[in-house]
C-alpha positions as CSV (number, residue, x, y, z in Angstrom):
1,X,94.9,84.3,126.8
2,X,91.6,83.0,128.5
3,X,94.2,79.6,129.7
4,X,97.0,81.7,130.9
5,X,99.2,81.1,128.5
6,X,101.3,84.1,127.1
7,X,103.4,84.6,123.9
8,X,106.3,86.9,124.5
9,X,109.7,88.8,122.8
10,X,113.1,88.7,124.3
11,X,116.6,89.2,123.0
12,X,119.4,86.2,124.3
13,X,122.8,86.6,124.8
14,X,125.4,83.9,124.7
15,X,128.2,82.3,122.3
16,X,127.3,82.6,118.2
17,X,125.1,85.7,119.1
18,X,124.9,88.9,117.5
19,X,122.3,91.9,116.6
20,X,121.1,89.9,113.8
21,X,119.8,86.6,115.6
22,X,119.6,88.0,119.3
23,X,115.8,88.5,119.5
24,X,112.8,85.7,119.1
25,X,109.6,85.2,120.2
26,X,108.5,82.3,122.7
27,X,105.2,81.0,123.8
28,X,104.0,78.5,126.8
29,X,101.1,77.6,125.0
30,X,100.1,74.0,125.0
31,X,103.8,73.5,126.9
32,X,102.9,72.9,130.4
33,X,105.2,72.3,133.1
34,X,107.6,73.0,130.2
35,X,110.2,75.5,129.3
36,X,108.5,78.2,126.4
37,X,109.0,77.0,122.8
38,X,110.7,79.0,120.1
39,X,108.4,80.2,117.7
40,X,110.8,82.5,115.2
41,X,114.1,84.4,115.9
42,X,116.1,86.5,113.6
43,X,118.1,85.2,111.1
44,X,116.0,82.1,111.5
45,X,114.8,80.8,107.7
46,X,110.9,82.3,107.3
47,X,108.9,79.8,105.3
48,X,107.9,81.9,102.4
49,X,108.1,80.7,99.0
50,X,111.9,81.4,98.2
51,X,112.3,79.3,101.6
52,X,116.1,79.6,101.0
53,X,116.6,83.4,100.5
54,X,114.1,85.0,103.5
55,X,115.1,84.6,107.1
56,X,112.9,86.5,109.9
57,X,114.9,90.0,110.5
58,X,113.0,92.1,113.5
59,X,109.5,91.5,115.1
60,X,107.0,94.0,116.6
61,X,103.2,93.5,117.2
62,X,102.0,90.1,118.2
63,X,98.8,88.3,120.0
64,X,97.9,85.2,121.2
65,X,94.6,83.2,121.3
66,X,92.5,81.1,123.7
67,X,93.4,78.6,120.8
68,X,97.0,78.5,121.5
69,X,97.7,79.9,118.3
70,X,99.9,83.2,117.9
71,X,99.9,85.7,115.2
72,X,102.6,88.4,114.4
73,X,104.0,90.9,112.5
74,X,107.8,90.2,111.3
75,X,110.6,92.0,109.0
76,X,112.3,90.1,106.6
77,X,116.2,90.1,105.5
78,X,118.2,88.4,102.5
79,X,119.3,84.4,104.1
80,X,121.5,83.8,100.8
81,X,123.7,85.4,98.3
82,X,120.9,86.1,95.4
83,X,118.9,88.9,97.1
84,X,115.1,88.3,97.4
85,X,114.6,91.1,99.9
86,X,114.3,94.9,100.0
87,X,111.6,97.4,101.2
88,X,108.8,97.2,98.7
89,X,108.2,93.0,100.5
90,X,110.0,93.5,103.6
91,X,107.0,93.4,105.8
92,X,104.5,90.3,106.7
93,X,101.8,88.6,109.0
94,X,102.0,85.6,110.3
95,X,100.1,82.4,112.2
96,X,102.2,80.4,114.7
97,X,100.3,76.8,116.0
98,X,101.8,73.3,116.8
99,X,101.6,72.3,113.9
100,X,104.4,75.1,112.1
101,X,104.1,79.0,111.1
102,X,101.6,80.1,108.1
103,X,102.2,83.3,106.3
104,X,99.0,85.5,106.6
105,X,99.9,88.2,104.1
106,X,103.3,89.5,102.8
107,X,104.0,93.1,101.2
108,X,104.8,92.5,97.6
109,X,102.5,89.6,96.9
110,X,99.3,90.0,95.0
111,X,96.3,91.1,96.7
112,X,93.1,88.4,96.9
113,X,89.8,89.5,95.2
114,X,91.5,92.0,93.1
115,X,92.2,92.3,89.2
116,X,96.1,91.6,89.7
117,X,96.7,94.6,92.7
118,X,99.9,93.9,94.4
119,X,100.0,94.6,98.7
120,X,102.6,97.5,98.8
121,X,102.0,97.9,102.6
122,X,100.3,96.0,105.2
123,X,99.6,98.8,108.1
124,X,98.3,97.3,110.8
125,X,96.2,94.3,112.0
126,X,94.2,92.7,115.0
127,X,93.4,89.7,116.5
128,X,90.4,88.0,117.4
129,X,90.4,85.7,120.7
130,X,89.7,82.8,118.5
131,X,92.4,83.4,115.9
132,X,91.2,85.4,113.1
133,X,92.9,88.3,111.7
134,X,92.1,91.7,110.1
135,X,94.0,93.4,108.5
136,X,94.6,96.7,106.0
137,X,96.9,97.0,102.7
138,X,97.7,99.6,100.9
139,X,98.2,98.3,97.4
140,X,101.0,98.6,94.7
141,X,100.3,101.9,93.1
142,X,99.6,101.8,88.5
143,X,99.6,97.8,89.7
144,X,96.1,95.6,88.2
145,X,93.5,97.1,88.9
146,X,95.3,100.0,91.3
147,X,93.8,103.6,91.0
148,X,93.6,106.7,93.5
149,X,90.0,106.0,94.7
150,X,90.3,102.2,95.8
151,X,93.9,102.5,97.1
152,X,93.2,100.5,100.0
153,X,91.2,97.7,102.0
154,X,90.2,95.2,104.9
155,X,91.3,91.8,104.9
156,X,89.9,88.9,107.2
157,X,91.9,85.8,107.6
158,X,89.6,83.6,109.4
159,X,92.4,80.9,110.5
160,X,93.2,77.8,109.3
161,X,89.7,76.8,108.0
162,X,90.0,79.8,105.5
163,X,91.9,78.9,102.3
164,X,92.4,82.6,101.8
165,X,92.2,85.4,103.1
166,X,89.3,87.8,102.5
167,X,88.8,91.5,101.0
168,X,85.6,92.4,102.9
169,X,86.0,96.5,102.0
170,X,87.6,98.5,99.3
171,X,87.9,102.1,99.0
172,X,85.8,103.0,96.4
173,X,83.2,100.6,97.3
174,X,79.1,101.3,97.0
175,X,78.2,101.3,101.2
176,X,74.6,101.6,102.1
177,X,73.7,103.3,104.8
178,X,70.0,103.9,106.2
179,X,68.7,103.6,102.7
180,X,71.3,105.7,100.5
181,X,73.7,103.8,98.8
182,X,77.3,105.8,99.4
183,X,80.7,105.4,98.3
184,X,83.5,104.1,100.8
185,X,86.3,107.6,101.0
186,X,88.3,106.1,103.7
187,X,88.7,103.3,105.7
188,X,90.7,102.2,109.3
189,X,90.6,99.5,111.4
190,X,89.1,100.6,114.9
191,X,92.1,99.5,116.9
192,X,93.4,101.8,119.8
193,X,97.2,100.9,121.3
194,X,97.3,101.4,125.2
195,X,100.0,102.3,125.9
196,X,99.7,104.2,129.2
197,X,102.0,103.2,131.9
198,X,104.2,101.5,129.2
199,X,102.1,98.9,128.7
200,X,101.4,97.5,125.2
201,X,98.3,96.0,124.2
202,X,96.0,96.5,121.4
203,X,92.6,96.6,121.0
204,X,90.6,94.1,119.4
205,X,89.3,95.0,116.4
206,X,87.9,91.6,115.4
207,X,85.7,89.8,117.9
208,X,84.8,86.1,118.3
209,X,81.9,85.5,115.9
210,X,84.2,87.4,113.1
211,X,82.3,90.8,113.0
212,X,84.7,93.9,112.6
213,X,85.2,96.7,113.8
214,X,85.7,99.9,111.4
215,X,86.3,103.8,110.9
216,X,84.6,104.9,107.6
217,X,84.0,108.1,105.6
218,X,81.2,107.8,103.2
219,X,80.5,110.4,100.3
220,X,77.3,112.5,101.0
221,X,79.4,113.8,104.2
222,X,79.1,110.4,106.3
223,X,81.7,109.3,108.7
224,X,81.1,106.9,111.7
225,X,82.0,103.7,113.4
226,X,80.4,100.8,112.0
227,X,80.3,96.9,112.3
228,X,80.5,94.5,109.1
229,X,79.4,91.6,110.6
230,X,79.9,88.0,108.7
């Protein structure tokens, strides 16, 4: 981030460890002069709500803020003998500060701002220097409120401040545009992975003030990049 800290993955190797607990992630942030502090590794318990039966099982995309803060994307595994776990709520998003990690989003809860939708798959999500979070879910299908023309939508988790995170577009939504009122086909977040010269970062599709950045399709024949800002 804009202080130099970084937030990075790494398998260990040692006594006790095996392919189900060899890989973590660690961050320098607010640790100066300091060795990196742990901020999850596998087969470490996840606070969700069954706190006893989830335990963090792989990682892949994370970020970190000029806050400090670090946000992620984890797979979750059974941590006890009733299982709790399989692929329809495998996948989640979470916030790492000081102060402990706070789950974002998780694939099998219910959706915010719908009539009982259920997230069947969280598909990707950025970062915004400053900590917030968009992201997209593909809901539950024949769940709530669930039909083939608002399958999907954009979520903004604005940090801690937020009590909740935010649908801010639906597919199936009314979208003006230049006067003509429209109806949201599809929707992406504008993110682009480099990942030339095996590098790996992603592109911000969420900037500082909040205002996001999205690929739409629009009935009448519509289709465009387009900013929803606060």
């Amino acid at each position: 981030n804009s202080a130099g800290a970084v937030v990075l993955r790494a398998n260990v190797r040692g006594s006790g460890i095996t392919s189900t607990n060899n890989e973590g992630l660690w961050t320098n942030s607010g640790n100066t002069g300091a060795p990196p502090r742990l901020i999850a590794r596998e087969g470490n318990v996840a606070p969700c709500l069954s706190t006893n039966l989830v335990a963090f099982s792989r990682f892949t995309t994370l970020a970190i803020a000029d806050d400090g803060s670090v946000c992620f994307f984890a797979y979750l595994t059974n941590a006890g003998a009733t299982p709790a776990v399989n692929s329809t709520n495998d996948g989640s998003i979470w916030r790492w500060t000081p102060t402990g990690l706070h789950l974002i989003a998780r694939e099998g809860d219910q959706a915010n701002n719908t009539d009982g939708a259920g997230i069947g798959r969280l598909t990707t999500f950025a970062c915004s220097r400053t900590g917030g979070v968009v992201y997209q879910v593909e809901y539950v299908a024949n769940q709530g409120d669930f039909t083939s023309t608002n399958r999907d939508g954009i979520y903004l988790d604005r940090g801690l401040i937020d009590a909740a995170p935010e649908l801010i577009l639906r597919r199936g939504d009314a979208f003006d545009f230049m006067g003509s009122s429209h109806t949201v086909s599809s929707l992406t977040i504008g993110t682009e992975e480099n990942a030339a010269s095996g590098t790996g970062g992603y592109g911000r599709a969420i900037n500082d003030m909040g205002s996001v950045l999205l690929n739409l399709s629009l009935t009448g024949n519509v289709s465009g990049i387009f900013v929803l800002t606060p």
